[in-house]
N, C-alpha and C positions, 0 to 999 in steps of 0.2 A: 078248304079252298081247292079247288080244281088246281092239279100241277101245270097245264097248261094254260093257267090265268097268271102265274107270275112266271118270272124272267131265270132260265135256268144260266149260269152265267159261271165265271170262275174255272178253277176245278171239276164242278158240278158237269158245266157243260163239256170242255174238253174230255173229261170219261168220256159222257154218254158219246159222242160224237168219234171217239176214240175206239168203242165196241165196235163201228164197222169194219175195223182189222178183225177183233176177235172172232165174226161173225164168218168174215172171207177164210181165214185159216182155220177155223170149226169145217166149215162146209170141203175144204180141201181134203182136211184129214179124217170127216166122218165118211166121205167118199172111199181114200186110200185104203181105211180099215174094214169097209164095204165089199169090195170088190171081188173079192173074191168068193166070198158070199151067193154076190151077185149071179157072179159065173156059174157056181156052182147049182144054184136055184134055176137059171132060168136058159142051164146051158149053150152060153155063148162063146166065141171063140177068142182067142188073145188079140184079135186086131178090132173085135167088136168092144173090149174090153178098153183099149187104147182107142177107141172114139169116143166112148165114155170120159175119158179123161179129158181129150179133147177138147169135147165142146163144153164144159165143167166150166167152175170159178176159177180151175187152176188155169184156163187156156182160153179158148175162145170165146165161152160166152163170156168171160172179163173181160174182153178185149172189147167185145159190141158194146156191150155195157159199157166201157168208157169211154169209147169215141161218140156216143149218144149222148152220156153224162158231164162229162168235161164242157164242152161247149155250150150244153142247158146250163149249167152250174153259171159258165160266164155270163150271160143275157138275161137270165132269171132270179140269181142269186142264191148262195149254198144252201140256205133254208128251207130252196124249192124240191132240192133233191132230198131232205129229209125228211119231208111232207108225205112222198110218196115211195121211197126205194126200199124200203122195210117191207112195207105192204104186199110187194113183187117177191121178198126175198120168201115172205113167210109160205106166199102158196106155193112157191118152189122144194122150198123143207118139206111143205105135208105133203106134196106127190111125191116125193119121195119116201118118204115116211110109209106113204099105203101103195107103193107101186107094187103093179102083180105082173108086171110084164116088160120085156126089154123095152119098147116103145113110149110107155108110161113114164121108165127112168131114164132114157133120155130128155125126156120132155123138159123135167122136172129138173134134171142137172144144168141145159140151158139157161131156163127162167133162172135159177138161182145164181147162175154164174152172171146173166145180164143183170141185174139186181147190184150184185159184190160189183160188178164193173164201174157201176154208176153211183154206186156212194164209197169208194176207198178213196179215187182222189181226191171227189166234196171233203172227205174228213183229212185230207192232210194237207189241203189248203186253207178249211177252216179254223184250224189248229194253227197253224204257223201265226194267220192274220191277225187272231185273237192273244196268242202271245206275246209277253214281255220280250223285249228285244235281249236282257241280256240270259232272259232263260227260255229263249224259242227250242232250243234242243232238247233241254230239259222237258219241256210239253211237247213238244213232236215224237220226244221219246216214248211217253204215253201211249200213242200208235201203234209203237214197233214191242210196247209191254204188253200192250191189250192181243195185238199179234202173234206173240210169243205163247201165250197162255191158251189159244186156240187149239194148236198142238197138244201141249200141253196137258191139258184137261181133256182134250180129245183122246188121245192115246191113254189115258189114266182109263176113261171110262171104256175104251176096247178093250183094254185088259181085263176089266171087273166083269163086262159082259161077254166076254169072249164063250161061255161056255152055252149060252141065251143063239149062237149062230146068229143068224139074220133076222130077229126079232132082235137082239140085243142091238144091230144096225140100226134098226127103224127106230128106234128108242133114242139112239144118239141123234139120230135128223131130228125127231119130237124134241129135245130138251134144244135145238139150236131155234124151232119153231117158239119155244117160251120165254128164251133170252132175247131176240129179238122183238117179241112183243113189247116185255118192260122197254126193253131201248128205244122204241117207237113210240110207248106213252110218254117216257120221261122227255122226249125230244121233243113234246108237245110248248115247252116252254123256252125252246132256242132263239135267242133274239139274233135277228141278220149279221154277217160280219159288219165291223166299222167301216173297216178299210175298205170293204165292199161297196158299200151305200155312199160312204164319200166321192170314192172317186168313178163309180160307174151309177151308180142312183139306181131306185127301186119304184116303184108305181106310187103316185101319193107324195114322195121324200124327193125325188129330181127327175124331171123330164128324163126318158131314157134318148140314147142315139136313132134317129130315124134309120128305117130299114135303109134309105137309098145312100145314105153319108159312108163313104170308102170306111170301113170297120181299119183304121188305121191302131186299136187300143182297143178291141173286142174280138170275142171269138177267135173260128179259124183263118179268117182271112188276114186280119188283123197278126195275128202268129206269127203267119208266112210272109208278112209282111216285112221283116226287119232282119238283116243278116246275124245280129247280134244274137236273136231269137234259134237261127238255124245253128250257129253254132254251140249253144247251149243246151239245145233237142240232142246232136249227134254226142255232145258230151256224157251228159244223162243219161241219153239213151245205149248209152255203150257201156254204161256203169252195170244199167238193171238191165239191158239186154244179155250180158254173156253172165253175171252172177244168177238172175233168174232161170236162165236156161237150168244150171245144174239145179237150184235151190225147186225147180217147178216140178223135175222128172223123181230128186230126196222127198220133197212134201209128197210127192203121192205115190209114188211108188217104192219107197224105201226097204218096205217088209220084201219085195222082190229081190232086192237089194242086196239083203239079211240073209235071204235066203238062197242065192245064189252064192255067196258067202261059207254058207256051211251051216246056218241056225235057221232049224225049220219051222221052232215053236211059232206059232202065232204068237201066244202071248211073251214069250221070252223077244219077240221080235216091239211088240208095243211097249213093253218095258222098258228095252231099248231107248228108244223114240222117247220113253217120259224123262228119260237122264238129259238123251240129247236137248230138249225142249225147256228141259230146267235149268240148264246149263244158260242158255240163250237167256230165258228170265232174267235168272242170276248177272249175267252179261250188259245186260240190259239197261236194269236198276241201279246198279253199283259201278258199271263201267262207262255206259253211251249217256244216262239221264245224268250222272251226277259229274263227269268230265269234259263231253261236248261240248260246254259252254266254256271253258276256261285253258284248257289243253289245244298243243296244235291240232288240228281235224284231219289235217295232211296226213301226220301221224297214227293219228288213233285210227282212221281209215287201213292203212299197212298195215298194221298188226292186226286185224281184226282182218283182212284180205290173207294174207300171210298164214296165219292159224286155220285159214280153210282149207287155203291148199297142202298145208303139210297133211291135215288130217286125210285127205283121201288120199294123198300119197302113202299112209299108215296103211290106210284099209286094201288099196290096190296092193302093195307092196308084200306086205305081209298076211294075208289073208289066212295060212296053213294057221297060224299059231292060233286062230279062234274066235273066244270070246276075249280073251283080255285086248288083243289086236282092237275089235271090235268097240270094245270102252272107252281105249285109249281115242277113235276116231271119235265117238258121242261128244265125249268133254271139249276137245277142240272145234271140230265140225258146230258145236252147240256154243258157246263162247266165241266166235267168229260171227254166227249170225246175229248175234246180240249186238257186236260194237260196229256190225260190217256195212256191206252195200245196200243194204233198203233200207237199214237206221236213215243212214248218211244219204241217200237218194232221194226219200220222203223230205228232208232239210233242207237240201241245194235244191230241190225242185220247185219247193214255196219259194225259194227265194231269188232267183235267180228271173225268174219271171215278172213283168208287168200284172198290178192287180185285171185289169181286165181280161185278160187271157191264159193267168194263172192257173185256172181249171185246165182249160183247154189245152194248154202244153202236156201236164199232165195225163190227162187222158187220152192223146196220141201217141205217148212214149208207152200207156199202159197197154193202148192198144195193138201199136208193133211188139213189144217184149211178150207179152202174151199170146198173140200171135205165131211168134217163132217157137214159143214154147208148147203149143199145142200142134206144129206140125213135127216136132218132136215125138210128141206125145202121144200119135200115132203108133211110130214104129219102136218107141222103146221097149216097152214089154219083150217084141221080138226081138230087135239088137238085142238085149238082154242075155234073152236063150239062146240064139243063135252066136254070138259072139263072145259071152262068158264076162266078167266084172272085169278083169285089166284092160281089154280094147276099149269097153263102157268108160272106166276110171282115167284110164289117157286122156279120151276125149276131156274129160268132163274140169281134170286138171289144166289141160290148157286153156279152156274158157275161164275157169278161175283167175289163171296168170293173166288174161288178159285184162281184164276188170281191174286186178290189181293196176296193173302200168296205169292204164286209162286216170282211175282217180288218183293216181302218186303225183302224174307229172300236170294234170291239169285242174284240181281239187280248187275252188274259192276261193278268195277272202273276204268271207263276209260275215263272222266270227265277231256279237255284239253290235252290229250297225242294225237300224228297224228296214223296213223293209220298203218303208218309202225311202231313204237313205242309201241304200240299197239300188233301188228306181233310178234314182236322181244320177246316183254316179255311173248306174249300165246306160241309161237312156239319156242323160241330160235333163229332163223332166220327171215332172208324175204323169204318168199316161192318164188318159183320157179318151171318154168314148166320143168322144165330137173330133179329136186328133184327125190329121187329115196326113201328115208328112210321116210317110211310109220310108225317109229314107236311112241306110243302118247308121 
């Protein structure tokens, strides 16, 4: 039987739908471990090198991708985005894969990064919906597992090919092109979310909302519509706006990092990177999947904020003393992102939002945070060199501290309630795409 004749559901389905983390964090760090490569090949300069990154999955083209994605997801429903965003991501892998010229990998870094744009938030709104209300964290965790192992195994396989130069590159974008194939067949059998089709309907199953009906409970208008909406955007959005900043410039430019540090090995530098990324796993599975659901959030939030910023305080701080400095930053900095702010933001952001415009919230906070992080991502390489890792490390500790306050003092409660429960008590109802009363 055709996997796309029966219903991939369960576990089954939340993996598969779970790999579009894997896929976005693959393509960030097959880039990071790239680039220099790149440079080298095709002699470009450090600000052409920092546009690269820019318009990448780490930065902009995520950002396009999900202000396109989000709101298709609301109107057409999540299924629709995973009918077609693999398809986008894969030609984006193979021109990258056979790029022979700076213009080709540009291309190629776009398309992939608007691809990752428009299926990360599909998958962590589909995951929430489809979860048990008292183990949603526990499956959303999934996400930030699948996420985790991107690096991961990315860095594993720099290291092994590091001696291969920039063929051993192209080989990493080839195996992200293979992975997402399987993930694109097996998704052949995703049946629509519930909560989806109930309350906003799908072609065939409920008349949808007419174009001309005020979008009081759809898309972006619908979003903007509700004060309760704006302040739960600027809450979110402050969560993953200043912890992304630093985690966007770590994910791909770290080996600069390393090496402005004192460690010049390439691969002593991706080694690195597989502690720090294992640590996060480990963080992960054992810390954020298995206590989310049952521990304060408030808390497990702090500590997991807390343990990032001391770690770059380590590395700023003491940077003379080396590798061990060095390690001690991996374990922490790596255990922080496991239990920390994209665990915890992928989870208030299902939930905190109206099923009809769920995506959509989403995908405008990915889109600003992403955003900021790629006009970053410009000038980092240069701050870099021009300014030396303590100015860098200052900076980047106080965007941490601010993330932290952000979710100490304004963190949820919504820890075991479903998510129409959830609805009921932010909105007074279950939204609705016929909703007319826009007001908060």
């Amino acid at each position: 039987m055709k996997i796309g004749a029966r219903s991939t559901t369960g576990w089954r389905a939340t993996i598969s739908v779970a790999m579009s983390n894997y896929i976005e964090a693959g393509s960030i760090i097959a880039i990071a471990t790239s680039l220099g490569f790149w440079q080298s090949a095709f002699g470009i300069s450090n600000f052409a090198v920092g546009l690269l990154a820019a318009l990448s999955a780490n930065a902009f083209g995520a950002a396009i991708g999900a202000i396109l994605g989000g709101p298709l997801c609301d109107r057409f429903g999540r299924k629709a985005i995973y009918t077609y965003d693999l398809l986008v991501y894969m030609v984006g892998v193979l021109l990258a894969a056979f790029a022979v010229n700076f213009t080709m990998l540009l291309v190629a870094f776009i398309v992939t990064g608007i691809a990752v744009g428009a299926g990360v938030p599909a998958s962590w709104t589909y995951i929430a919906e489809q979860a048990p209300s008292k183990d949603r964290a526990k499956h959303v965790g999934t996400a930030q597992l699948a996420w985790s192992m991107g690096p991961l195994i990315g860095f594993a396989l720099a290291a092994a090919m590091a001696p291969l130069g920039l063929f051993g590159s192209r080989l990493i974008f080839g195996h992200l092109f293979v992975v997402a194939a399987i993930v694109w067949w097996i998704r052949q059998g995703l049946a629509e979310s519930k909560i989806w089709t109930s309350e906003v309907g799908i072609a065939g199953l409920r008349e949808p909302a007419k174009a001309t009906e005020p979008l009081g409970a759809r898309g972006l208008r619908g979003l903007f519509s509700r004060r309760i909406n704006i302040t739960a955007l600027l809450f979110l959005g402050g969560i993953y706006l200043f912890w992304n900043t630093v985690a966007g410039q770590a994910g791909i430019f770290m080996p600069r990092v390393y090496d402005t540090a004192g460690l010049h090995s390439p691969v002593a530098q991706d080694l690195l990177q597989v502690l720090v990324w294992g640590c996060t796993v480990a963080a992960t599975y054992f810390g954020f999947m298995r206590y989310a659901d049952r521990v304060s959030q408030r808390w497990l939030y702090v500590v997991g904020a807390a343990l990032g910023i001391v770690g770059w305080i380590v590395l700023v701080a003491f940077t003379d003393a080396g590798v061990p400095t060095m390690l001690v930053f991996a374990v922490l900095w790596g255990v922080s992102a496991g239990i920390g702010a994209q665990a915890f933001y992928s989870l208030w952001a299902s939930e905190l939002f109206a099923t009809p415009y769920r995506a959509s919230a989403q995908g405008v906070m990915f889109f600003v945070v992403r955003s900021v992080t790629g006009l970053l991502s410009y000038f980092f390489p240069t701050l870099l060199a021009a300014t030396g890792l303590t100015t860098v490390g200052i900076l980047l500790v106080a965007l941490l501290t601010v993330a932290m306050v952000i979710g100490a003092v304004w963190a949820p409660k919504t820890q075991g309630k479903s998510l129409q429960e959830i609805e009921i008590e932010r909105y007074g109802r279950v939204e609705s795409p016929t909703t007319t009363e826009v007001a908060a």
